[in-house]
N, C-alpha and C positions, 0 to 999 in steps of 0.2 A: 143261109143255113137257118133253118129251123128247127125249134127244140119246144118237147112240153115241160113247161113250167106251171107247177102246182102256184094257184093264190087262195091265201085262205080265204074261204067262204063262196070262191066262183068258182069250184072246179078246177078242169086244166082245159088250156086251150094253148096254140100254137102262138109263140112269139119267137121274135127272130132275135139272134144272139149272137155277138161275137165270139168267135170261137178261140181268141187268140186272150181274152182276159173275161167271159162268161155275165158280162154288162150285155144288157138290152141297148141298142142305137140311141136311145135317149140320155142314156146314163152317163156314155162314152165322153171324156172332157173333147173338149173342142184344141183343135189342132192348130198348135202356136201362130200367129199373120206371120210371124220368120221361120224359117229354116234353124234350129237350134246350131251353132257352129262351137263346139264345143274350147277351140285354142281362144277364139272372141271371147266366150265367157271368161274363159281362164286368167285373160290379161288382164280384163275388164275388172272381175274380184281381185287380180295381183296390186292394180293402181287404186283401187278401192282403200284399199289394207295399207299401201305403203305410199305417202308419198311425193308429189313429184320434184322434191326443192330439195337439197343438200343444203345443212347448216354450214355455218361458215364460224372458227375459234379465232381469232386474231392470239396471234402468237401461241405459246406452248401451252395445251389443255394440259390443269391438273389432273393426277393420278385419279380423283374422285369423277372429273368432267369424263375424263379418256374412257371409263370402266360405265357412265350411265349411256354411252352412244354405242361400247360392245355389249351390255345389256339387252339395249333395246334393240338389236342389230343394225344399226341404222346409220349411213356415213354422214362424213362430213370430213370439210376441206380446216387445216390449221395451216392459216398464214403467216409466213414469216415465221412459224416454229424453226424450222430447221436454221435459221439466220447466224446465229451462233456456235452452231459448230465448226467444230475444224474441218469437219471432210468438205462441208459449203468452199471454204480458202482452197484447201490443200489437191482436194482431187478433182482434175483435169483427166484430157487423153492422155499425156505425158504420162503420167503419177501413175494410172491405170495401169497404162503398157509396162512400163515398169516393175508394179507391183506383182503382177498376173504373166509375167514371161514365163512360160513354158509348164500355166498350169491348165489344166481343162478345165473348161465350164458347162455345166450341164444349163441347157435353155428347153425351159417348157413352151412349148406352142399350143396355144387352146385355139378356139375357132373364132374369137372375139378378140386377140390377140393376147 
């Protein structure tokens, strides 16, 4: 395609244009060496942003520890926290079945389980 395009001081003469963003072939940026794959990028800035190691609390994070890891959104594992409670002793299959005779449970199933 061709188009007249005024320059100051030469007149107009015929230069060729794209007609999809009105850049001269010169102008036009130059076309990525890859293929842009948009989910690549996406992961690629998710692991950027967040990442790839879980802290780890040895025993029960304090109320101030528990609140700056839901802050930051960001997990982590607390070992041996639960050691001390009763349901650790107390609840089995037994105890379970027991407790939960003849009540419903509702179970969410997501696609990651």
């Amino acid at each position: 395609m061709s188009a007249h395009i005024a320059h100051p001081g030469s007149g107009s003469r015929p230069v060729s244009v794209s007609p999809a963003v009105g850049l001269h072939p010169s102008q036009m940026p130059s076309p990525p060496s890859e293929p842009c794959d948009p989910l690549r990028e996406l992961i690629s800035t998710f692991n950027e942003l967040n990442g790839s190691t879980v802290e780890e609390v040895l025993g029960e994070p304090s109320p101030l520890e528990f609140m700056r890891f839901v802050a930051r959104n960001t997990p982590f594992v607390a070992r041996g926290a639960a050691a001390a409670w009763k349901a650790v002793e107390e609840w089995d299959r037994g105890y379970l079945l027991r407790a939960m005779e003849g009540e419903k449970v509702n179970v969410a199933v997501t696609p990651r389980g």
